[in-house]
LUMDREN-893271 format. One record per residue (C-alpha): residue in three letters; x, y, z. Coordinates in steps of 0.2 Angstrom, whole numbers, plus 5000, padded with zeros to 4 digits. Example, Ala and Ser with C-alpha at 12.3 -4.5 7.8 and 13.67 -1.06 7.14 Angstrom:
<recs>
ALA506249785039 SER506849955036 
</recs>
This chain:
<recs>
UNK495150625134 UNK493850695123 UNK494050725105 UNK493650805089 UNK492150665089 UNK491850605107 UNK490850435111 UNK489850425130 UNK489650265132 UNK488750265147 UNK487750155161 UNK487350245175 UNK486050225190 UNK485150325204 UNK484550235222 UNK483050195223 UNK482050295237 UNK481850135248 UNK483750145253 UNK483850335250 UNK484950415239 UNK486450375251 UNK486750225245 UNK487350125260 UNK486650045275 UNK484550055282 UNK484150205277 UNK482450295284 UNK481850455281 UNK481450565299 UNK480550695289 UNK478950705302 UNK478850795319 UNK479950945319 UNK480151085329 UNK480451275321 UNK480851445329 UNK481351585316 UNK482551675326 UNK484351635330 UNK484151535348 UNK486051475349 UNK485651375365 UNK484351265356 UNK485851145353 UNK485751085370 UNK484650935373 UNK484151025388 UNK483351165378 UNK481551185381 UNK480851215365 UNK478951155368 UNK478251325363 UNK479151325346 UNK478051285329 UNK477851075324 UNK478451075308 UNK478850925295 UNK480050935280 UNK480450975266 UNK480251145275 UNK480351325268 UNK480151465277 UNK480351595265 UNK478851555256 UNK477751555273 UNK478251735276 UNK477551905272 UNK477851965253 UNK478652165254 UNK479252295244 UNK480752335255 UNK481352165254 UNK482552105239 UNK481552075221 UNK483151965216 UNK482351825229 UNK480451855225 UNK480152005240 UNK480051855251 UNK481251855267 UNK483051765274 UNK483251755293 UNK484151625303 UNK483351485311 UNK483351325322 UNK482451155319 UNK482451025330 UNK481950835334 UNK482050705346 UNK482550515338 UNK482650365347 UNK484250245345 UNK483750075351 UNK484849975362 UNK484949855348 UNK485949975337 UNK487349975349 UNK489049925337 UNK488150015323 UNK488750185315 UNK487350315316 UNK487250465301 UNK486150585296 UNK485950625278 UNK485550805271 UNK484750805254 UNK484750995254 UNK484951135269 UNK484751325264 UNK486151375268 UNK487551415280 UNK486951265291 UNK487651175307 UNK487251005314 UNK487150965332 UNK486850795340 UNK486650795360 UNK487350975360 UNK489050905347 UNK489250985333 UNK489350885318 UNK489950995304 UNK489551155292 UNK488951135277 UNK488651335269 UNK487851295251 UNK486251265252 UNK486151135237 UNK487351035242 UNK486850845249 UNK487850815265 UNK488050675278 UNK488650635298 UNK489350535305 UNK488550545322 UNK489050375330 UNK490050445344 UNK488750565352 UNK487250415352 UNK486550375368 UNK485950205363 UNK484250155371 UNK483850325372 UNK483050495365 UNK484350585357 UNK484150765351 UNK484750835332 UNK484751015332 UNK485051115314 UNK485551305315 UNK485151385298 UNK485851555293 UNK484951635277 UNK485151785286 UNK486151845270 UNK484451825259 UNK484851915245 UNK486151795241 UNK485751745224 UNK484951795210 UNK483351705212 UNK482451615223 UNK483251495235 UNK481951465249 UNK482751445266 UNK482651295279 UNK482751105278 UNK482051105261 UNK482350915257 UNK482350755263 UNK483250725278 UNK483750535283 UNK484250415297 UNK485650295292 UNK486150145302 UNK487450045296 UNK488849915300 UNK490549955302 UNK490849915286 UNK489949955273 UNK489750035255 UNK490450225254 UNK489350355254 UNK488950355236 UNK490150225233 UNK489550135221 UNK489750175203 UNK489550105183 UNK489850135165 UNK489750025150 UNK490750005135 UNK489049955120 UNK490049865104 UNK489049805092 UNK487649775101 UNK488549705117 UNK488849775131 UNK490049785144 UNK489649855164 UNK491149915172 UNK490749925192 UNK491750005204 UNK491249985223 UNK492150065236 UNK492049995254 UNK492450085268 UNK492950005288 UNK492750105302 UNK493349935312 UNK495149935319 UNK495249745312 UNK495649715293 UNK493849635285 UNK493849485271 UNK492649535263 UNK491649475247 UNK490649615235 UNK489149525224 UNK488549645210 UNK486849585201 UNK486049655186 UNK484249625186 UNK482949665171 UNK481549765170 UNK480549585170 UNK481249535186 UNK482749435177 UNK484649415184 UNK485549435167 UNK487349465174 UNK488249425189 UNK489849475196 UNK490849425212 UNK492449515219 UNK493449495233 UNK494249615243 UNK495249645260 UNK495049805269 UNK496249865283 UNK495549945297 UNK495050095296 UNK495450115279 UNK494350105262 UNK494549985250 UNK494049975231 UNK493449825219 UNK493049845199 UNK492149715190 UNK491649675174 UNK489949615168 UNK489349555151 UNK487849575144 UNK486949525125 UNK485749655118 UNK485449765132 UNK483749865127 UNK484450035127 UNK483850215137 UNK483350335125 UNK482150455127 UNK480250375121 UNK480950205128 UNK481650235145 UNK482250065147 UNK482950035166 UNK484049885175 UNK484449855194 UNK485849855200 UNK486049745216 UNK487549775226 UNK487949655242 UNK489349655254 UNK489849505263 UNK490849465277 UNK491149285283 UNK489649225272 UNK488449345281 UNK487749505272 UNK488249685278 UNK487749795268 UNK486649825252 UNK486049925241 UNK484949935224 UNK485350065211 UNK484050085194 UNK485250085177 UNK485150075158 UNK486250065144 UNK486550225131 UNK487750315121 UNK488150495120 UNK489050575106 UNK489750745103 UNK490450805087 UNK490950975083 UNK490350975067 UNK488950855068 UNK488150875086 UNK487450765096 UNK486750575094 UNK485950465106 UNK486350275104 UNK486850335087 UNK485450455082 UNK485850635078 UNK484750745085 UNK484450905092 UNK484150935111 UNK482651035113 UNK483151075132 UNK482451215144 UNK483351285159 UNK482351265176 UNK482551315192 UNK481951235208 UNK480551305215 UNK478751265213 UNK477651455214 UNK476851435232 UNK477551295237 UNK479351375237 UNK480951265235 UNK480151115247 UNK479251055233 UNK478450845233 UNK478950735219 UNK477250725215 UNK477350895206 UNK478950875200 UNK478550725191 UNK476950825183 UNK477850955179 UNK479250875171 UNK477750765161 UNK476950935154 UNK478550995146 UNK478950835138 UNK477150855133 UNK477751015125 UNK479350935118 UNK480550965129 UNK481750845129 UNK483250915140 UNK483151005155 UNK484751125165 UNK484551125180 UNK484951285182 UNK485951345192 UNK486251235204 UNK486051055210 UNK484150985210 UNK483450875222 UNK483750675220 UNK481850655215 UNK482050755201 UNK483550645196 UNK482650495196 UNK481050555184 UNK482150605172 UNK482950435171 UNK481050365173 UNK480150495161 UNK481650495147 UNK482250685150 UNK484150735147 UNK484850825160 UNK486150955159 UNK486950965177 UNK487451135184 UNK488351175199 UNK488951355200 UNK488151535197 UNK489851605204 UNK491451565209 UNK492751675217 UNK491751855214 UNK489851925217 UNK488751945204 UNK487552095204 UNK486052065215 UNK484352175211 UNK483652245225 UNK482152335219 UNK481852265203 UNK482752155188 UNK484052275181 UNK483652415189 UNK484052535204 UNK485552495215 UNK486252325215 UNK486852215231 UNK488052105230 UNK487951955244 UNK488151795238 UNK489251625240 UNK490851675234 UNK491651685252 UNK491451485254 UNK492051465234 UNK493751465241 UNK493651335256 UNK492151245246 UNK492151255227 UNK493051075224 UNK492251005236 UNK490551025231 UNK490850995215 UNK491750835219 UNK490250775230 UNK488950855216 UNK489750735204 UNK489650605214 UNK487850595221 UNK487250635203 UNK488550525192 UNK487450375192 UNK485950455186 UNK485550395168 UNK484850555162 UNK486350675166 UNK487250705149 UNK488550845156 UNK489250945170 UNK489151125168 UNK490551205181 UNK489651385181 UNK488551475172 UNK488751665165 UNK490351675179 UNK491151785163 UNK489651905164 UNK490652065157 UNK491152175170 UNK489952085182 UNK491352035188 UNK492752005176 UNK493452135164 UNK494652105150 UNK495352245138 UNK494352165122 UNK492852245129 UNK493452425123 UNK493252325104 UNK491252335102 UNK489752235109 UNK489852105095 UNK490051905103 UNK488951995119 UNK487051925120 UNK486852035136 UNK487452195143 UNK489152235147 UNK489152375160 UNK490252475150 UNK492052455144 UNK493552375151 UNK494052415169 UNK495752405172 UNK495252405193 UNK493952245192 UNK494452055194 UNK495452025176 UNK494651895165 UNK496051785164 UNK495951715181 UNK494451635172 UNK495251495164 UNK496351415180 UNK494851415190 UNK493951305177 UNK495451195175 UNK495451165193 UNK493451125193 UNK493651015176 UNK494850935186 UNK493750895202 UNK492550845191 UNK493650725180 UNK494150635196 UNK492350565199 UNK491650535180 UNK492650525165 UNK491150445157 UNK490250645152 UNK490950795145 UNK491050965156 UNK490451105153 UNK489951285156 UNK488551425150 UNK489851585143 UNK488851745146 UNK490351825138 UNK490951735125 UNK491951855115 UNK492951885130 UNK493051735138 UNK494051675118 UNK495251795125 UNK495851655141 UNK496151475141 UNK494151455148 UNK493451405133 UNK494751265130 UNK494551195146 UNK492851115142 UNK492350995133 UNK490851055125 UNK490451245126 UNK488851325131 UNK488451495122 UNK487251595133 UNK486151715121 UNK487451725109 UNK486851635092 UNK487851775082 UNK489451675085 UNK489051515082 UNK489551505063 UNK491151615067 UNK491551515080 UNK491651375074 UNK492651425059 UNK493851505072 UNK493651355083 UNK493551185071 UNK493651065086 UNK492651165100 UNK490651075101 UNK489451225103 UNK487551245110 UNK486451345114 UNK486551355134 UNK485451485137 UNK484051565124 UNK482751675121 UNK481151615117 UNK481051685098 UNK481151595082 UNK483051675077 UNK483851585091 UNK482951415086 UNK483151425066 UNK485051455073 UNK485051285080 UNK483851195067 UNK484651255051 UNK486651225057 UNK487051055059 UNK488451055072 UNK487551175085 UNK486651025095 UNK485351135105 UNK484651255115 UNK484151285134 UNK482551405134 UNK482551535148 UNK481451485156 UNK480451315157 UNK479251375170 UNK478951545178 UNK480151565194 UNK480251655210 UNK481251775211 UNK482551905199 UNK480652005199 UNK480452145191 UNK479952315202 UNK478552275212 UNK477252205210 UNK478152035204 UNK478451875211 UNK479651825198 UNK480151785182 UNK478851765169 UNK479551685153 UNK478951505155 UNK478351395144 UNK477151355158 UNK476651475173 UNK476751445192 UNK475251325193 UNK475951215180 UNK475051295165 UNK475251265148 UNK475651465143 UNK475451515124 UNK477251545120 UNK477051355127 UNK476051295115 UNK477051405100 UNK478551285108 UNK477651135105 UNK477151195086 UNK479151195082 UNK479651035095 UNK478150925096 UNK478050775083 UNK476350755086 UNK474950865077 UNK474351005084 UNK473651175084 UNK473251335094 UNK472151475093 UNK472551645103 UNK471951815099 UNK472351995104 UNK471652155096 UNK472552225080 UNK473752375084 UNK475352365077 UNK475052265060 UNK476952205062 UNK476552105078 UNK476451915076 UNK476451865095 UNK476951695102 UNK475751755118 UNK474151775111 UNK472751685123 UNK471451585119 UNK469951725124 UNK468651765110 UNK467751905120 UNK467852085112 UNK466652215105 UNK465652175089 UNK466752215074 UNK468352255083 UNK469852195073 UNK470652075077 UNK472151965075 UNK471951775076 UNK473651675077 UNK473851495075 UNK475351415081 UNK475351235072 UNK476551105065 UNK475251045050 UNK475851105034 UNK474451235033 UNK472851285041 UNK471351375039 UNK470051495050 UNK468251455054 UNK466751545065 UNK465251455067 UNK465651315054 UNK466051465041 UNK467751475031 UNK468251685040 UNK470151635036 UNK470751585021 UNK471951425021 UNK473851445023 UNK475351385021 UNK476451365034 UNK477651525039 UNK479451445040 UNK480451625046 UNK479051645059 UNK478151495065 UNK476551565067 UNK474951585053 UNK473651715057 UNK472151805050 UNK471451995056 UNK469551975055 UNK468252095064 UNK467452005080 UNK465751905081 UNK465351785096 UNK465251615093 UNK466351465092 UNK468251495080 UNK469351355077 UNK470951335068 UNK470751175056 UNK472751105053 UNK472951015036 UNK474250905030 UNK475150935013 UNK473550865004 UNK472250995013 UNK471950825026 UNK471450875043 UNK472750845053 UNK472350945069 UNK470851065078 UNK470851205091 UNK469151305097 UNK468751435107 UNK467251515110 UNK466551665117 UNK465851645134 UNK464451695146 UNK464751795162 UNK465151645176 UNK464051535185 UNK465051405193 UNK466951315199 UNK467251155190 UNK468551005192 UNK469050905175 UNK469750745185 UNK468950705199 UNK469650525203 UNK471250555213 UNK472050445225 UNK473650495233 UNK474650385245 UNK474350385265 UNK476150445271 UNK476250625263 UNK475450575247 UNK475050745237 UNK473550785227 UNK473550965212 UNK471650995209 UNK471451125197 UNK469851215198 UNK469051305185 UNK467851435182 UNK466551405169 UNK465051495162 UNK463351415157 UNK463951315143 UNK465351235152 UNK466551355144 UNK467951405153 UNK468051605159 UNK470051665155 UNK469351835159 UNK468651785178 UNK469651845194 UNK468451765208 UNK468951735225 UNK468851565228 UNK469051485245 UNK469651295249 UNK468951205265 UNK469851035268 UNK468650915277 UNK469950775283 UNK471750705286 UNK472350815274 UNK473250985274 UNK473351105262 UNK474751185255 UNK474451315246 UNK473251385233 UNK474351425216 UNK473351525200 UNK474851575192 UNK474651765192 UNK476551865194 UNK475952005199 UNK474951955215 UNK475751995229 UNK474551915244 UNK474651755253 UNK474551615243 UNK474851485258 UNK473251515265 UNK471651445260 UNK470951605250 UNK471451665232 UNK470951725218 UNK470951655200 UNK471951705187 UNK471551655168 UNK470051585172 UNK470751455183 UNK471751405200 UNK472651245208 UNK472551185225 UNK474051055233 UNK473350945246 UNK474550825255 UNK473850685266 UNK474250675284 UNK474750485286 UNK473650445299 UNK472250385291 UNK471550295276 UNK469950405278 UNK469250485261 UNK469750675260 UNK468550775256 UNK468850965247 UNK467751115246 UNK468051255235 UNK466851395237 UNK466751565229 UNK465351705230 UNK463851715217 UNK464751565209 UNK464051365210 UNK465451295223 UNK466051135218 UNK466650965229 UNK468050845227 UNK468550655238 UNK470250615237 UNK470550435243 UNK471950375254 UNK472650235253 
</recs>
């Protein structure tokens, strides 16, 4: 039960890749070597069905980011197309196997799919972010090909607000096992720290698909990041046939080195079943040790440290590479916002994949879990632009009914042992006003409403008090997995959601955009822990959180710039990143790192002087006007003051910090040459330096980092290519076409500059540049260890030549 001041004490671990994030049995992945046809073929899942003509595929597969980009298609899912389609592959079960149980795991179908096995179906699983498992046992021809078919139905492909891809979008595994063996995500832990000490509670659930009752002996091991055993734990346990059995243990441990988030500290977990002596089954989890505390009127600490969570909200696609996207990029990605600060992410607003679970217990990232966009109702949809025109209104609220526990249930339990996950967020904004809940206390105003409210109460739309059962029943489903993290949810409507027992069904409360209430709140409220769940990217919102002790955070909409809820065409998605598609630092990036980032820094971004109001946190680095045009140089830094130079000449006097707006600046009349911002400590130390220089028209395509090696089986490679003038100066102001040739095992996946309002193919090898610069994702083949080379080509410009080695 959580209190006013509620302590986490939490150890907690994800499976390592090698046994896949099932957690039982010999796990391998059958990503390679599928077949594809986008049309809706229903006698494909007959192992008689000819499908020889249909495209070769691997996954992670995303269709909807292969197809065409158009105007009559929905902007709330980037313009890109739905559809339904079959996949197909051919496995061999040797004879050996026979006595063995046979699965197949699903890290991620989108959505509405069914699984066939030798024409048997296996099952329907409708949400697309939901990981998923078969038992397929019973259809296996041992010794034999055996046929898995997978019908996928997007055809509703306007059912969400912003991207969702469509296909077999993550990993997909073959399982073999024995009878008896570890539940599917069977194994969970939690610690209890005291003074230094800690305690490893293990619970292990065993499950016999044998008829016979099974002695069985369960061996957990903790093992340190040196190689060390440091506790051990035997339990033993009789299972009935076919029936599942459960064993808790204890394990002690002196001084664990805790998790935090500049020292990731991690353990092993080694879990082995027994039976008659013999091992059955195993599996290998990475953990650490940690505290969590939540206060209402202090915030948050880690392992005792209060602190504040400088958290952005990201969604799960990658710009071309759609929603299949390779750890590789995820793991640079998530490494450039913790560059910028970050150190929270929401995964909104939905389960990620398991790859992005573990590198945030790897890198030292909080994660903020979210399930739920919408439960029993549709949200608003926009079809031919972000807030405007007629909206549609498909969705998943028809399989909330059937589904919505059950999810969350297996949501909590793939995720629960993932060191980095701090809460469970049940649904995010489900109380928009009138979107689709109404309540009479919207007739009272628009104050404790960060966001519009389509009006005032409607007596005819879903009432608002439903609202708080639901959640009751979600905490609940939540509660029965892991008691070990507080639940939560992002209010969109806050004011009227104080108006049902919603609120109080949490344990700590998100506040979507709605920093006005936070003080009244939490007069109103004395026990209730408050954030910031969802925020705009201005410095109101972050003084809100900085200057008031017991708000704990904030979530930044958005992270990185999405696919999808696009404005009216032309737009690929959503622009507000601290980082663009390509995984670019933006300005209003490097303004985020000023105000998070302990390390010194500054930036430099111009724009010509209009409005002498305007102090912009999305000025770019470009020093390219007319000769005395005015202009206004800002400086986003965390030095104490800074000062303005051209050529080595003082043009900006030094000042002092600006605390209400984050950002110095100086309006000086333009001359070419090199300006840089000069940070300086109290004292007038130099502290930090940013340049940028006026630049020549451009003469050639550069990489910065040349030496890239990438592994053999799907390894990935992200080249950035860079057009530069003369001097070697980067071009922001360049658009070339540039063109990428791949000489080589190597495929490439698409060509990604970060420009929203492009709307041509960006899978094929040709595009243009966009702020001076582009990126290329190339994946290995894995059937050789051959050098690959890369050529990137573009007209009147010096082409340039990269080698990635394979090994």
């Amino acid at each position: 039960m959580f209190t006013k001041k509620i302590l986490i004490p939490v150890f907690l671990f994800s499976c390592l890749s090698a046994f896949s994030q099932i957690s039982f049995g010999d796990s391998k992945k059958i990503n390679d070597n599928w077949k594809f046809n986008l049309q809706d073929t229903p006698e494909a899942q007959n192992t008689s069905y000819d499908d020889s003509k249909w495209q070769s595929v691997n996954v992670p597969h995303d269709w909807s980011i292969k197809g065409q980009l158009s105007p009559t298609l929905a902007a709330c899912t980037g313009f890109l197309p739905g559809g339904i389609a079959w996949y197909r592959k051919s496995i061999n079960v040797p004879q050996s196997k026979s006595g063995e149980k046979v699965y197949l795991y699903f890290e991620g179908v989108y959505n509405r799919s069914e699984v066939f096995i030798n024409g048997h179906s296996l099952g329907k699983r409708p949400n697309g972010y939901i990981s998923f498992a078969y038992d397929a046992t019973q259809y296996v021809k041992y010794g034999a090909e055996n046929t898995i078919s997978v019908r996928v139905d997007h055809s509703q492909s306007a059912d969400s607000r912003w991207y969702t891809g469509s296909g077999i979008y993550r990993n997909v595994w073959l399982v073999y096992s024995n009878p008896v063996h570890i539940a599917q995500w069977g194994v969970y832990a939690y610690p209890e720290v005291n003074k230094g000490n800690g305690t490893l509670n293990v619970e292990v659930e065993v499950e016999n698909n044998s008829k016979a009752k099974s002695a069985l002996t369960v061996i957990n091991e903790l093992i340190s990041k040196d190689g060390k055993s440091v506790a051990k734990a035997t339990s033993k346990i009789d299972v009935a046939g076919n029936q599942n059995g459960k064993i808790a243990a204890k394990m002690n441990i002196k001084n664990p080195e805790l998790w935090d988030l500049e020292h990731p500290n991690l353990y092993q977990l080694k879990t082995t079943v027994l039976k008659d002596g013999k091992e059955i089954d195993k599996t290998v989890t990475q953990t650490g040790f940690r505290n969590f505390t939540f206060d209402p009127n202090n915030g948050f600490a880690l392992n005792g440290k209060w602190m504040k969570m400088k958290g952005v909200c990201l969604h799960h696609d990658a710009g071309v590479l759609g929603s299949a996207v390779p750890r590789e990029v995820w793991k640079t990605r998530l490494k450039t916002l913790k560059e910028i600060g970050v150190n929270a992410i929401r995964t909104s607003h939905n389960p990620q994949a398991p790859d992005f679970y573990e590198l945030c217990d790897e890198l030292g990232l909080l994660v903020l879990n979210e399930a739920y966009d919408e439960w029993e109702f549709p949200k608003r949809k926009w079809l031919e632009g972000w807030n405007y025109g007629t909206p549609g209104f498909e969705g998943s609220f028809d399989i909330f009914a059937n589904w919505g526990e059950k999810d969350l249930e297996d949501f909590v339990r793939r995720d629960r042992n993932h060191l980095s996950v701090f809460a469970w967020s049940i649904g995010n904004e489900v109380d928009y006003p009138n979107d689709p809940y109404s309540h009479p206390v919207l007739d009272k105003g628009k104050d404790g409403f960060g966001q519009a409210t389509y009006g005032g109460y409607k007596k005819d739309a879903p009432d608002a008090m439903r609202l708080g059962a639901i959640a009751k029943r979600l905490v609940a489903a939540v509660k029965k997995y892991d008691k070990s993290r507080p639940t939560t949810a992002g209010l969109a409507g806050v004011a009227m959601s104080n108006e049902t027992e919603y609120p109080g069904s949490l344990d700590i409360t998100g506040y979507n955009y709605t920093e006005s209430k936070y003080q009244s709140d939490h007069e109103k409220y004395p026990n209730r822990v408050i954030f910031g769940s969802e925020n705009v990217h201005d410095m109101g919102p972050w003084l809100a959180v900085k200057n008031n002790k017991h708000i704990f955070g904030q979530f930044l909409w958005t992270g990185i710039d999405y696919l999808g809820e696009s404005g009216r065409w032309p737009s690929r998605g959503f622009y507000s990143g601290l980082v663009d598609f390509a995984g670019v630092i933006k300005p209003r990036g490097y303004f985020r790192q000023s105000l998070w980032s302990d390390k010194p820094m500054a930036y430099l971004g111009t724009y010509p002087l209009k409005n002498e109001k305007e102090v912009s946190k999305d000025a770019w680095s470009i020093w390219n006007y007319d000769q005395g045009q005015k202009i206004r140089v800002v400086c986003y830094t965390n030095a104490a003051k800074a000062r303005l130079e051209l050529n080595g000449k003082v043009v900006g006097e030094t000042k002092v910090y600006d605390e209400k707006t984050g950002i110095i600046y100086w309006d000086i009349p333009f001359a070419s040459g090199k300006l840089e911002a000069i940070g300086l400590d109290a004292n007038d130390k130099e502290v930090s330096r940013y340049a940028i220089s006026s630049t020549q028209q451009p003469v050639e395509l550069t990489i910065a980092d040349k030496n890239i090696t990438i592994a053999k089986v799907k390894g990935v490679a992200k080249i950035m290519v860079q057009v530069k003038d003369q001097n070697g100066l980067p071009v922001m102001l360049s658009d070339n076409e540039v063109t990428c040739t791949i000489n080589g095992a190597g495929t490439l996946l698409g060509l990604e500059a970060g420009n929203n309002s492009d709307m041509t193919d960006y899978t094929d090898n040709v595009q243009r540049v966009f702020n001076g610069h582009i990126a290329a994702y190339i994946q290995a083949n894995g059937n050789s260890t051959e050098p690959i080379k890369v050529t990137f080509t573009s007209q009147w410009l010096k082409p340039v030549e990269v080698t990635i080695n394979v090994k």
